[in-house]
Biopython code that builds the backbone (N, CA, C, O; Angstrom):
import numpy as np
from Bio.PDB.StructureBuilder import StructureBuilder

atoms = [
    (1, "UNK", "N", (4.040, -12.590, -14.959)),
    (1, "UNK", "CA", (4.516, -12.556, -13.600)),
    (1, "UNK", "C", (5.025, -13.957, -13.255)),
    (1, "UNK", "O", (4.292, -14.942, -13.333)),
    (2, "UNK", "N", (6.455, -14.020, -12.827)),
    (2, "UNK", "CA", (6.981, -15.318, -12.379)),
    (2, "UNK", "C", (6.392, -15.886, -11.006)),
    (2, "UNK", "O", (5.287, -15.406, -10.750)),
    (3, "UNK", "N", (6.818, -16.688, -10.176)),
    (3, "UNK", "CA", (6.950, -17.285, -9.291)),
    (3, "UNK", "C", (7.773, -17.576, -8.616)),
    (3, "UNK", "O", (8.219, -18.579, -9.172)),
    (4, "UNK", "N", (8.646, -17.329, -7.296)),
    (4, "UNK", "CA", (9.558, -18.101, -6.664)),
    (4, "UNK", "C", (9.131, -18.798, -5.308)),
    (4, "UNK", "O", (8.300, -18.536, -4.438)),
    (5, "UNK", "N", (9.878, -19.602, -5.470)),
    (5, "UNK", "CA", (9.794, -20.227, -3.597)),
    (5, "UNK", "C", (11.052, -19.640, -2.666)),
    (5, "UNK", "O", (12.273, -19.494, -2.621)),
    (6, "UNK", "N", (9.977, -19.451, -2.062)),
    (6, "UNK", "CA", (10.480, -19.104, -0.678)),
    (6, "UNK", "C", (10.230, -19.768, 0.562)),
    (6, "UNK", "O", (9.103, -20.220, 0.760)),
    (7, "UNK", "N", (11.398, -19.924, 1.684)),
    (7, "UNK", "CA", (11.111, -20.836, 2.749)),
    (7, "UNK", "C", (11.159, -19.971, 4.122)),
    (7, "UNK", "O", (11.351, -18.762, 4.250)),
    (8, "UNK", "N", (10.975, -20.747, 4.893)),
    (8, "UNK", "CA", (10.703, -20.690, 6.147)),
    (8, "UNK", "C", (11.132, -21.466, 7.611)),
    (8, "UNK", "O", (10.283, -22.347, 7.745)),
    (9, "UNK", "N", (11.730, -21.502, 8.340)),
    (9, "UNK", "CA", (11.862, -22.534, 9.728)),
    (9, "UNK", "C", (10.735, -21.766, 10.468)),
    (9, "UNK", "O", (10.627, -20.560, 10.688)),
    (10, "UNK", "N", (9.644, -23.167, 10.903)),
    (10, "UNK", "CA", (9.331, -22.517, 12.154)),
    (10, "UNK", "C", (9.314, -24.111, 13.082)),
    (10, "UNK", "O", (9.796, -25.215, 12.828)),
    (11, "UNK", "N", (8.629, -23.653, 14.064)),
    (11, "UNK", "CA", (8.958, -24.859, 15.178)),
    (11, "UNK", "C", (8.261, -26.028, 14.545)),
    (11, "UNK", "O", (7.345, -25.919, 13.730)),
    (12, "UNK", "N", (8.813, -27.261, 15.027)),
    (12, "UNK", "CA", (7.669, -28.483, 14.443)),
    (12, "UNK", "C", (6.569, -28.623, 15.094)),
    (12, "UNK", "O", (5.612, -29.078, 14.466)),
    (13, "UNK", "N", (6.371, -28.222, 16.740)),
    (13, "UNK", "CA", (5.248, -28.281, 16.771)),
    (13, "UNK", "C", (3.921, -27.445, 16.040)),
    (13, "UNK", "O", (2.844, -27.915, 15.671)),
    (14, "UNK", "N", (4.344, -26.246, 15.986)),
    (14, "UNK", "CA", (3.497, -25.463, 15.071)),
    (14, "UNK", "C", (3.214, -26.412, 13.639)),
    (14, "UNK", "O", (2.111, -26.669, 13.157)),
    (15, "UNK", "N", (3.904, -26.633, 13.375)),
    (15, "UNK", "CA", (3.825, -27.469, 11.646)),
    (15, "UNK", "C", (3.077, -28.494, 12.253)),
    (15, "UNK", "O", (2.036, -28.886, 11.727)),
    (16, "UNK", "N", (3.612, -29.097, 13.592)),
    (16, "UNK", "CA", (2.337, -30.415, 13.456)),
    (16, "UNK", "C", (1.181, -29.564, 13.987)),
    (16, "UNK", "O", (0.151, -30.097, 13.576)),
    (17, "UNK", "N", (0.970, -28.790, 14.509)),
    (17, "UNK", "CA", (-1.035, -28.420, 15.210)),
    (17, "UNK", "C", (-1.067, -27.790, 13.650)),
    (17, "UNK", "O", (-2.180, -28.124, 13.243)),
    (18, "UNK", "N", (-0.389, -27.036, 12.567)),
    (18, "UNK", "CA", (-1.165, -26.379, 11.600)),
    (18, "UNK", "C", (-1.921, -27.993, 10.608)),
    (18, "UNK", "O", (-3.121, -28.058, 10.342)),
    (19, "UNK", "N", (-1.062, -28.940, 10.278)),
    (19, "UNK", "CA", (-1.326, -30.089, 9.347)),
    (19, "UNK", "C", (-2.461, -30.601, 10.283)),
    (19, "UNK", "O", (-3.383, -31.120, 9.653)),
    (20, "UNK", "N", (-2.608, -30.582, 11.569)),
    (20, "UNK", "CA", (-3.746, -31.363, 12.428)),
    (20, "UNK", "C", (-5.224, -30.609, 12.490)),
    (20, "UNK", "O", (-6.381, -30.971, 12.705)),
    (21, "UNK", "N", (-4.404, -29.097, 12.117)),
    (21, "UNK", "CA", (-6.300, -28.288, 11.400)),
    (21, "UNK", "C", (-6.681, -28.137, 10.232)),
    (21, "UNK", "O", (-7.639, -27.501, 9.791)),
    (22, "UNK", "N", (-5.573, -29.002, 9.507)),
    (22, "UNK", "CA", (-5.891, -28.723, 7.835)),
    (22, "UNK", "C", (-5.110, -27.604, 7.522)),
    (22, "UNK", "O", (-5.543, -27.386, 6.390)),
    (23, "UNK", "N", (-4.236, -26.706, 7.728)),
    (23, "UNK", "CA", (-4.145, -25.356, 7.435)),
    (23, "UNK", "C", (-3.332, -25.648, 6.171)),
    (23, "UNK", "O", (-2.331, -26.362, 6.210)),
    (24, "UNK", "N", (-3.764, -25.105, 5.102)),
    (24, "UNK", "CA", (-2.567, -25.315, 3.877)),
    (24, "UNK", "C", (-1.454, -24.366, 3.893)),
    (24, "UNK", "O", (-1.708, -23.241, 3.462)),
    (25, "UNK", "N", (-0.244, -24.611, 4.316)),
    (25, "UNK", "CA", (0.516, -23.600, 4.941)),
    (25, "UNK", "C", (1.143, -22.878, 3.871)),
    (25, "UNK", "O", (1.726, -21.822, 4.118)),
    (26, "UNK", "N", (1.088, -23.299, 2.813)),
    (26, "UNK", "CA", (1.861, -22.424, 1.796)),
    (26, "UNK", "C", (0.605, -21.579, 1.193)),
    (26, "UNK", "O", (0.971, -20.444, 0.886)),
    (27, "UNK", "N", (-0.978, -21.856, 0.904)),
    (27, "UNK", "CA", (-1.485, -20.792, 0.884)),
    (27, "UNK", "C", (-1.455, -19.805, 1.904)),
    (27, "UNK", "O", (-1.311, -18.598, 1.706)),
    (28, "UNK", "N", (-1.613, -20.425, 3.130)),
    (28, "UNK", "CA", (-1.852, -19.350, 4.166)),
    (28, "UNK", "C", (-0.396, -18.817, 4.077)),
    (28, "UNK", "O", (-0.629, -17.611, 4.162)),
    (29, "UNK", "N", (0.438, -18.880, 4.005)),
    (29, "UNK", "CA", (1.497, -18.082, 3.851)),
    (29, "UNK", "C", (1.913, -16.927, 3.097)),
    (29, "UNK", "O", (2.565, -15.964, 3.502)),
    (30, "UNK", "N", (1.293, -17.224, 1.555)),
    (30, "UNK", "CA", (1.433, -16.845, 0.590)),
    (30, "UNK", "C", (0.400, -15.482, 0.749)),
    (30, "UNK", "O", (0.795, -14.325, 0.605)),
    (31, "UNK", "N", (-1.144, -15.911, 1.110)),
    (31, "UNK", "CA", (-2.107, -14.622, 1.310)),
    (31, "UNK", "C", (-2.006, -13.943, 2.495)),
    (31, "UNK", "O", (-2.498, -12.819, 2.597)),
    (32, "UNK", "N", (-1.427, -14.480, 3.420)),
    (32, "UNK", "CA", (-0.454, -13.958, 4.480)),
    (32, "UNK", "C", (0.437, -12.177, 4.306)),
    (32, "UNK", "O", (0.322, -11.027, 4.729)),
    (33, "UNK", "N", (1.222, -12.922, 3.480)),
    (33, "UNK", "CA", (2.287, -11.811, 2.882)),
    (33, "UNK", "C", (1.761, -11.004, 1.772)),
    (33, "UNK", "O", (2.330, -9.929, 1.582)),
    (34, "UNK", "N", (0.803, -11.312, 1.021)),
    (34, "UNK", "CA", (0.073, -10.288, -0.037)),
    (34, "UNK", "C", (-0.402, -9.319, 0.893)),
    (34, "UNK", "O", (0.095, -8.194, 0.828)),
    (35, "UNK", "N", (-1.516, -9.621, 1.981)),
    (35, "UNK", "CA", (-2.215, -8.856, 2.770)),
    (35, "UNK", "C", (-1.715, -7.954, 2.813)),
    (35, "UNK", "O", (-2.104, -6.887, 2.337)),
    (36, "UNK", "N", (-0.102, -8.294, 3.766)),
    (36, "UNK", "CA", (0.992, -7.142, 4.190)),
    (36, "UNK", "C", (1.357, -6.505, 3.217)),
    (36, "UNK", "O", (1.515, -5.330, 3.548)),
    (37, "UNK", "N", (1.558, -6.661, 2.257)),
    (37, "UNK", "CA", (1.995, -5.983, 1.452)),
    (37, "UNK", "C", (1.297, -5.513, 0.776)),
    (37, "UNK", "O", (1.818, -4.814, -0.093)),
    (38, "UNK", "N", (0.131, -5.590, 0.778)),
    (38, "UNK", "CA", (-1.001, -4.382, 0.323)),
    (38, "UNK", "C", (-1.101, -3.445, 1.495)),
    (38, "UNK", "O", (-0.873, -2.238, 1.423)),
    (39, "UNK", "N", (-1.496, -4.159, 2.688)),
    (39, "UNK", "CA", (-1.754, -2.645, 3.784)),
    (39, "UNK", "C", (-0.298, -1.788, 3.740)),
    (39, "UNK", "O", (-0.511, -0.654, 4.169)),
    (40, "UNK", "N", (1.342, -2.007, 3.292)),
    (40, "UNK", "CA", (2.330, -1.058, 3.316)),
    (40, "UNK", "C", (1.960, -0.253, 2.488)),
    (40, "UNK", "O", (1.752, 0.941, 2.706)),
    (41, "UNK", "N", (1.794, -1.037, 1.066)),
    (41, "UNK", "CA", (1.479, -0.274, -0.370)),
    (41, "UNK", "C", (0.329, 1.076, 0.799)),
    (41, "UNK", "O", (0.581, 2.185, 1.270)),
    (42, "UNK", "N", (-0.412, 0.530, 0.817)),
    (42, "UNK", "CA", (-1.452, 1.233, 1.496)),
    (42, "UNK", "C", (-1.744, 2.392, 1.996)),
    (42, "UNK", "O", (-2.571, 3.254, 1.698)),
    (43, "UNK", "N", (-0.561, 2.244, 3.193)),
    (43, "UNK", "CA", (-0.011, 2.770, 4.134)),
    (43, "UNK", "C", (0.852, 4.575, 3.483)),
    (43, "UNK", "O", (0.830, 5.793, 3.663)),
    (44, "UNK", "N", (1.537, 3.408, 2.627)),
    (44, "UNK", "CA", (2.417, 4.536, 1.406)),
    (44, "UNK", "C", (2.007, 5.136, 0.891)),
    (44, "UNK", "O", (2.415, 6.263, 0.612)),
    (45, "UNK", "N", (1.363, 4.798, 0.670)),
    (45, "UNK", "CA", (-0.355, 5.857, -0.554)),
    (45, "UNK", "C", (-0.424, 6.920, 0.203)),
    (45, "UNK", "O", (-0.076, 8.078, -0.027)),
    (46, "UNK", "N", (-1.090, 6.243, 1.499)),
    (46, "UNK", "CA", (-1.913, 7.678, 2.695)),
    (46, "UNK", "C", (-0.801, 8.389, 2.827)),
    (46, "UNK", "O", (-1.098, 9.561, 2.594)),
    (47, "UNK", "N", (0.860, 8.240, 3.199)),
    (47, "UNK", "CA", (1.314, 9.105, 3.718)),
    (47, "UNK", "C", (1.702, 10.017, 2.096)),
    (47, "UNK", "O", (2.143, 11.151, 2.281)),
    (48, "UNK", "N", (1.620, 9.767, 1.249)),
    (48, "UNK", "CA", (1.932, 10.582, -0.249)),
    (48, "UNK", "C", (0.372, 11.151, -0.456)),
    (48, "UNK", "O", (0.395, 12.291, -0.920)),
    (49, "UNK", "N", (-0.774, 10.714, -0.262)),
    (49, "UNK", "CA", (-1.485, 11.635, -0.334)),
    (49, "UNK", "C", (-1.416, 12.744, 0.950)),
    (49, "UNK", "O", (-1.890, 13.879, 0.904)),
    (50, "UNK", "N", (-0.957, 12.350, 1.703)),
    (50, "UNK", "CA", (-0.860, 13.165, 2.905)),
    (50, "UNK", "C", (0.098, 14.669, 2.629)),
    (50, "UNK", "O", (-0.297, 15.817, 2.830)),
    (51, "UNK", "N", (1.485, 14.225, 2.100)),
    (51, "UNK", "CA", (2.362, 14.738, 1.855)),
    (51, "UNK", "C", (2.114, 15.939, 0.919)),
    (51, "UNK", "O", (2.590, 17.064, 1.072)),
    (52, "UNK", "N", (1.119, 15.443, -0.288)),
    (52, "UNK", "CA", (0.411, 16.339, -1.608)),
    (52, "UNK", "C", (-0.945, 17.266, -0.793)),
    (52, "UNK", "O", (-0.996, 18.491, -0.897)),
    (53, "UNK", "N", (-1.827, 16.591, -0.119)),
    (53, "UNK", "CA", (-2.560, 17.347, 0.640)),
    (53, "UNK", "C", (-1.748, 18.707, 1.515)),
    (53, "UNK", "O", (-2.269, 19.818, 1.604)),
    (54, "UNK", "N", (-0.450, 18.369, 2.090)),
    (54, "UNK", "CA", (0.068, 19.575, 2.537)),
    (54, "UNK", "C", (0.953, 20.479, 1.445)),
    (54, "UNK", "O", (0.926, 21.693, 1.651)),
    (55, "UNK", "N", (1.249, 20.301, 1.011)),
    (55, "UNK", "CA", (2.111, 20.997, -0.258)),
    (55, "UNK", "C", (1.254, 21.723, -1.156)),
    (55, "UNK", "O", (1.475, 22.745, -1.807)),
    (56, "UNK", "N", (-0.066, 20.782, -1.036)),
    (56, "UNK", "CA", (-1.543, 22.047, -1.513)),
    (56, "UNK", "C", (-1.798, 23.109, -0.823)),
    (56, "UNK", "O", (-1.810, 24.231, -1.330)),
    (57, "UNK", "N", (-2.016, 22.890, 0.333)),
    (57, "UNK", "CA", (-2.301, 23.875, 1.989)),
    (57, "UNK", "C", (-0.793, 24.743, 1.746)),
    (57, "UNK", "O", (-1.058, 25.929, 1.942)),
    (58, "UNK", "N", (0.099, 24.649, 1.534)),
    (58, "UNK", "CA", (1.244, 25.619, 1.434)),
    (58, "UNK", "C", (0.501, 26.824, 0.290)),
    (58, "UNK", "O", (0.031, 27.952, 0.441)),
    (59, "UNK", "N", (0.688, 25.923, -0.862)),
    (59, "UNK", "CA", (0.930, 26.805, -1.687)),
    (59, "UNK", "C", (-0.597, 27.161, -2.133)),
    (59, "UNK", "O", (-0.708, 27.444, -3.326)),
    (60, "UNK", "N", (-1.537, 27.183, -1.520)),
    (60, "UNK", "CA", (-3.030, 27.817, -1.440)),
    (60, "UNK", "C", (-2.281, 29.350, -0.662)),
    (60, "UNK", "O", (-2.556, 30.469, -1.096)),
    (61, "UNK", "N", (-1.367, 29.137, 0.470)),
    (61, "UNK", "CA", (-1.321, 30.060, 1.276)),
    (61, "UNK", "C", (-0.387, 31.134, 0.598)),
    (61, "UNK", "O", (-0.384, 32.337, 0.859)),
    (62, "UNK", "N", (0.411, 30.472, -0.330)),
    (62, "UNK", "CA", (1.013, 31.278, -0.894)),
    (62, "UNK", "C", (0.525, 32.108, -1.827)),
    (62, "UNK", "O", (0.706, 33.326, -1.813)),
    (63, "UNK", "N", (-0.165, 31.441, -2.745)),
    (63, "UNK", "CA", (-0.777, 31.865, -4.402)),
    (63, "UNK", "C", (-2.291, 31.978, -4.157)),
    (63, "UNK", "O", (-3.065, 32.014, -5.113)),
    (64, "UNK", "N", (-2.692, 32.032, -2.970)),
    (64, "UNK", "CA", (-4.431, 31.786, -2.599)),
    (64, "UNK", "C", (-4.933, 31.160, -2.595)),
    (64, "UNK", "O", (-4.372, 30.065, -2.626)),
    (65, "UNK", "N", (-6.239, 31.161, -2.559)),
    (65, "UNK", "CA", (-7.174, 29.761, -1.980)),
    (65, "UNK", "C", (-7.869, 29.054, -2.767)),
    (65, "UNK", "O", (-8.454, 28.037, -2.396)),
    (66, "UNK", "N", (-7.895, 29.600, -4.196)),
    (66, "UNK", "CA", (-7.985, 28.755, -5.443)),
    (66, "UNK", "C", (-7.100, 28.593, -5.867)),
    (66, "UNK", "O", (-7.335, 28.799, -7.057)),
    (67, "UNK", "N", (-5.700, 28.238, -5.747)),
    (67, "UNK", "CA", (-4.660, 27.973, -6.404)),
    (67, "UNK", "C", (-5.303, 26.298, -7.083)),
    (67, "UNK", "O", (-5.576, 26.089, -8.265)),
    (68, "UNK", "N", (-5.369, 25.704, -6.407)),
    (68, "UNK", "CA", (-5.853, 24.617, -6.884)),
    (68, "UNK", "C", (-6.242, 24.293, -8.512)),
    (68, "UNK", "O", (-5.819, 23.930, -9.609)),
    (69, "UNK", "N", (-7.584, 24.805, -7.601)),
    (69, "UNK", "CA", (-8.969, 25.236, -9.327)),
    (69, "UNK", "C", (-8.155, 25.507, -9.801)),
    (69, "UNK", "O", (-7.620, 24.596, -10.433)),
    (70, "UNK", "N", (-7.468, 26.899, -9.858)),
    (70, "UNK", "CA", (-6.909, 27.532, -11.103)),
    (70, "UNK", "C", (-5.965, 26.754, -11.676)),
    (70, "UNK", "O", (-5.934, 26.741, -12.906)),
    (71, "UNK", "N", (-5.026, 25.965, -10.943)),
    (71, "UNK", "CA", (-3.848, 25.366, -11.667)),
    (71, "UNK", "C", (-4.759, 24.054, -12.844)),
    (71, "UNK", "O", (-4.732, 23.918, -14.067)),
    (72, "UNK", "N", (-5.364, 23.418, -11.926)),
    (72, "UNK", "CA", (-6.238, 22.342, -12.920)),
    (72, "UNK", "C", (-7.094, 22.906, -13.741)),
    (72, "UNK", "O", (-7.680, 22.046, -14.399)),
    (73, "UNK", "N", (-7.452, 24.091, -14.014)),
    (73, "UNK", "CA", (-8.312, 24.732, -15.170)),
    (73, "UNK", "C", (-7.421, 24.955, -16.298)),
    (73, "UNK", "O", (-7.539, 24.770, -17.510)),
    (74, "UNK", "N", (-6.285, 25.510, -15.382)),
    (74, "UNK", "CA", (-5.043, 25.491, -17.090)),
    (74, "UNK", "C", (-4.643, 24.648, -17.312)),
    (74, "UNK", "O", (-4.313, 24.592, -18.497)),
    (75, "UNK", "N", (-4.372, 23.507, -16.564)),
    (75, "UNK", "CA", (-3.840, 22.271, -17.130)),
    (75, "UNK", "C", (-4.963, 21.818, -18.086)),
    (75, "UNK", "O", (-4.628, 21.398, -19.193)),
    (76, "UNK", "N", (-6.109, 21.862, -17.793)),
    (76, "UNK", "CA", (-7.238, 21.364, -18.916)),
    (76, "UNK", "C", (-7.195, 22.356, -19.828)),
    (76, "UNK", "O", (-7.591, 21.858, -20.882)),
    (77, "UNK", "N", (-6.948, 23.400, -19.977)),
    (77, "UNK", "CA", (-6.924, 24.291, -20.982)),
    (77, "UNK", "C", (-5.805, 24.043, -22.016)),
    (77, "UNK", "O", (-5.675, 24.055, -23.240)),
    (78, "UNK", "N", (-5.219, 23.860, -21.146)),
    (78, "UNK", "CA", (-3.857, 23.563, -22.510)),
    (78, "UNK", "C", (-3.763, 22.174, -23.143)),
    (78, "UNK", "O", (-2.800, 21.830, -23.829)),
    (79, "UNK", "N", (-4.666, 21.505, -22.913)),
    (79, "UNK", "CA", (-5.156, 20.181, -23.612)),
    (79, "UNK", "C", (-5.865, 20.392, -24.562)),
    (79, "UNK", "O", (-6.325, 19.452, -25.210)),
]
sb = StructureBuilder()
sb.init_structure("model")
sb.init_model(0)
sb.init_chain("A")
sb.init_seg("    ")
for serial, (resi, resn, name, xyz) in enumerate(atoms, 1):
    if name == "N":
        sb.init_residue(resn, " ", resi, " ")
    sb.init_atom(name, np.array(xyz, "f"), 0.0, 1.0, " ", f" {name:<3s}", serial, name[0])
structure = sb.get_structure()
């Protein structure tokens, strides 16, 4: 996995109160933007499990209420 830099403008006073609490601004920046971009990842997950949770509920209604079981019993079967 590489590395790039990336920048930023923000006001100078902010840059001077962050250097006057110690804040290391390029870590805090850096775990900043991971965070976010884990809670989207995240986010994305829930709505695709969401999406598969209903597409189950369909087709239970279609093929019945073990469609489920049954589909994953043959998929293990044919292994």
């Amino acid at each position: 996995m590489g590395w790039v830099t990336v920048s930023t403008r923000v006001r100078r006073e902010v840059l001077e109160k962050a250097r006057r609490y110690g804040i290391n601004i390029s870590e805090f920046l850096r775990s900043a933007l991971e965070r976010e971009v884990e809670r989207r990842e995240a986010e994305e997950l829930a709505e695709l499990a969401s999406r598969v949770a209903e597409d189950l509920r369909k087709a239970s209604q279609l093929f019945g209420d073990d469609f489920a079981a049954r589909s994953i019993r043959e998929a293990r079967d044919i292994r």
